[in-house]
C-alpha positions as CSV (number, residue, x, y, z in Angstrom):
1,X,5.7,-6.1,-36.2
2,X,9.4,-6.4,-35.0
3,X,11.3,-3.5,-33.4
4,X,14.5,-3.3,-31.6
5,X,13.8,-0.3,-29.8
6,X,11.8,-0.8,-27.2
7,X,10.4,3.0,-27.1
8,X,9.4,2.4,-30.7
9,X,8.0,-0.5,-29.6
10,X,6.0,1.1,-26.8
11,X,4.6,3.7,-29.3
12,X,3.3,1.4,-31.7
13,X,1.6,-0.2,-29.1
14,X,0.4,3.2,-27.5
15,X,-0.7,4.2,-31.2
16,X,-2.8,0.7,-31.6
17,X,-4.6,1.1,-28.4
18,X,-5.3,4.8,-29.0
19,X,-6.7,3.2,-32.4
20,X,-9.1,0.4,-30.8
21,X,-10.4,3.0,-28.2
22,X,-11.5,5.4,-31.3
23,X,-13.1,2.5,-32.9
24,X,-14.6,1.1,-29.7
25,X,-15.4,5.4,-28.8
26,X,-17.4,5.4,-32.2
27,X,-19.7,2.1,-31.6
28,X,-20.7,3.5,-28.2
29,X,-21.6,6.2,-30.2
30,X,-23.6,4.6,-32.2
31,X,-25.6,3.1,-29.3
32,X,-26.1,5.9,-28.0
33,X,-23.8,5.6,-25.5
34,X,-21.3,8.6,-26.3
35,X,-18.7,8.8,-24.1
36,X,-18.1,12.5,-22.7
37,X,-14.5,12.6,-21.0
38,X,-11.4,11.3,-23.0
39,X,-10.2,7.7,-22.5
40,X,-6.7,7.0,-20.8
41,X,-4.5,5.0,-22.1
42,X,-1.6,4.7,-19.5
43,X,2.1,3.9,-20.5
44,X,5.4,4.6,-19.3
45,X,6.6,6.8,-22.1
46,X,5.7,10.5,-22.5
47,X,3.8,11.0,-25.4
48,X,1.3,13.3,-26.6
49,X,-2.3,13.8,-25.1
50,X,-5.3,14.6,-27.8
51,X,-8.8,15.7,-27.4
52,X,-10.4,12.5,-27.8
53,X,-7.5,10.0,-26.4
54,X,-5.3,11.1,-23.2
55,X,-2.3,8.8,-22.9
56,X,-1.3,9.2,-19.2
57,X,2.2,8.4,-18.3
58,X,2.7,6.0,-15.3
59,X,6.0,4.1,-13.9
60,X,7.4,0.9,-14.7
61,X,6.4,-0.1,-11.3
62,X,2.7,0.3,-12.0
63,X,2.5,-1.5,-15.0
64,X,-0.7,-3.6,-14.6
65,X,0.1,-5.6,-17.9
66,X,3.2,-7.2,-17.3
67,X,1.3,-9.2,-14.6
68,X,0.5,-11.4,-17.8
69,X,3.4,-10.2,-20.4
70,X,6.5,-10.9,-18.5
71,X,7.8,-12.8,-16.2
72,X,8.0,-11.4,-12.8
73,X,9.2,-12.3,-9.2
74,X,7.0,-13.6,-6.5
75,X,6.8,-9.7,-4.8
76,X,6.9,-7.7,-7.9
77,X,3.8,-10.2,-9.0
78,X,1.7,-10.1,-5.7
79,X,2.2,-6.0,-6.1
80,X,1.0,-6.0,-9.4
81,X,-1.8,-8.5,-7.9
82,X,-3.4,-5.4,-5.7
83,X,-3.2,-2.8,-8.4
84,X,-5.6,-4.9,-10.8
85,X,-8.9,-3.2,-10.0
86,X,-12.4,-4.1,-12.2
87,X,-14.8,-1.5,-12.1
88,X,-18.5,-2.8,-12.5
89,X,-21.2,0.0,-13.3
């Protein structure tokens, strides 16, 4: 899909991750692994929450994915760098 606005852009891309975490929300559910508190989606747009996905809004400056989206300066990469964090249950 091709936008020139970059908000538009932002929340198509909010609206397809919103999508996948319902889909991935209703196979956990049938494993029996129902997930009880809403899953964040974070962007840097203000858009609306819902019951079942909460989009949070965070900065440009936190923006986890452009470590592998866009390209960044040495500092602005290394930041980036320390945010990443994988949680293992």
């Amino acid at each position: 899909m091709v936008t020139l606005s970059t908000t538009k852009a932002e929340f198509i891309a909010a609206s397809s991750s919103a999508y996948q975490a319902i889909w991935l929300r209703r196979i956990l559910q049938h494993l029996s692994h129902e997930q009880c508190k809403s899953t964040m989606i974070y962007c840097d747009n203000k858009l609306t929450k819902d019951k079942v996905v909460e989009l949070v809004q965070c900065s440009m400056q936190e923006q986890v994915a452009d470590i592998i989206t866009k390209p960044l300066k040495l500092d602005v990469f290394l930041k980036l760098q320390e945010l990443i964090v994988i949680k293992v249950n």
